[in-house]
C-alpha positions, -999 to 999 in steps of 0.1 A, spaced: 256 325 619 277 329 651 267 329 687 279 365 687 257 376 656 227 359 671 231 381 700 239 413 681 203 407 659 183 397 691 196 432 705 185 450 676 153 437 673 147 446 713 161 479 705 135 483 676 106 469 692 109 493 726 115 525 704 83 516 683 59 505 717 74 540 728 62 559 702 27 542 699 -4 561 707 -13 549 743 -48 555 761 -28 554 794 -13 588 782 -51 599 781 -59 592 818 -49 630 833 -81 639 821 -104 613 840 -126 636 866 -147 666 863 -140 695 848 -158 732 848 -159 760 832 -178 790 844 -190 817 822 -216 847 826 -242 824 817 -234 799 842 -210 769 840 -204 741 817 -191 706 829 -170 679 815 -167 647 831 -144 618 820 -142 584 834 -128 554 825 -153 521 817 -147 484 825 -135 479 792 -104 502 792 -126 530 771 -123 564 783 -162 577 782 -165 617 786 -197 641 785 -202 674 783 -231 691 805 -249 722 820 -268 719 851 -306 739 850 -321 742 881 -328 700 891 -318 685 855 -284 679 839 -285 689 806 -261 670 782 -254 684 750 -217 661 740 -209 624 742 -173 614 740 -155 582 736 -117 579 737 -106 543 724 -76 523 715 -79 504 683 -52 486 667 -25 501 681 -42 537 676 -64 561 696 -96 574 683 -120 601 702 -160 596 692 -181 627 698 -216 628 693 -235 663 696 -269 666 703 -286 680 671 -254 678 649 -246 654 621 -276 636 625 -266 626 663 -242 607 643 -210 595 660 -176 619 648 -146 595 653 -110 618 653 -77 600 658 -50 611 682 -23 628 668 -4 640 700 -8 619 732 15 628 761 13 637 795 5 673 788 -12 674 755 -39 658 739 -47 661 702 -71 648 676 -77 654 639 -102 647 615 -94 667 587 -127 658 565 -149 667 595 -167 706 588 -156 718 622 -138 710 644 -112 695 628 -87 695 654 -100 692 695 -71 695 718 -68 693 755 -37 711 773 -26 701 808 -16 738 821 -12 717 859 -33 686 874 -56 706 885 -63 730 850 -64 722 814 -76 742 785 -95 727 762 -93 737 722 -113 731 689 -103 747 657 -105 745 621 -114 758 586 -151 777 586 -161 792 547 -124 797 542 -115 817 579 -94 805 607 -115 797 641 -106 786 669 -127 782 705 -110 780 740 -127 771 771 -104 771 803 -117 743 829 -107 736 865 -110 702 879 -137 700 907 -140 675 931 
């Protein structure tokens, strides 16, 4: 092998190996959504709050406020695990409290999606930067054979 094919494969390899980390799922694509977020309804206003732990995992919850107590009804984890991103919800009173683990399947700097396509519903939870200081939040899926999908519209709060 020449000096001059040595060189050609060590570019290609670079060349493959920086399109691939490109295209990897990457929590740090995820981090627009650390802070609080609320939506206000009639009823009064729901919170979601994101930050990020010592460990690199994202850790989210979901919350009214009633009178003196927080009430928290969601727990969320967003993770990177061998080379992929998962978010973990846990509902209060669904599934058995038992931990619902969807994997990313958009991560950019405006969109985050997740699927779990053998979860009743959602199957899909998305998060939409509309600008730093808005994002929409989406869950959707298949219920008894009909199309639904749920919007909430949240404004980051200091």
């Amino acid at each position: 092998m020449t000096f001059s094919s040595v060189k050609t494969c060590c570019f290609l390899f670079l060349i493959i190996g920086a399109c691939k980390k490109a295209n990897d799922p990457d929590l740090e694509h995820a981090k627009w959504l650390l802070g609080t977020w609320e939506s206000v309804a009639a009823d009064g206003s729901v919170y979601e709050s994101w930050q990020e732990s010592a460990d690199q995992v994202l850790l989210g919850m979901s919350y009214m406020l009633d009178e003196v107590d927080t009430v928290v009804f969601e727990r969320m984890f967003m993770k990177q695990e061998n080379g992929k991103v998962f978010l973990e919800t846990q509902v209060a009173g669904q599934n058995e409290n038992k931990v619902v683990r969807f994997m990313a399947s958009v991560l950019n700097e405006h969109q985050l999606s997740f699927t779990n396509a053998r979860h009743d519903f959602p199957k899909v939870i998305t998060y939409t930067r509309i600008n730093p200081d808005s994002i929409v939040a989406e869950i959707s899926g298949m219920v008894q054979g009909t199309q639904r999908k749920h919007t909430i519209a949240m404004r980051r709060i200091p």
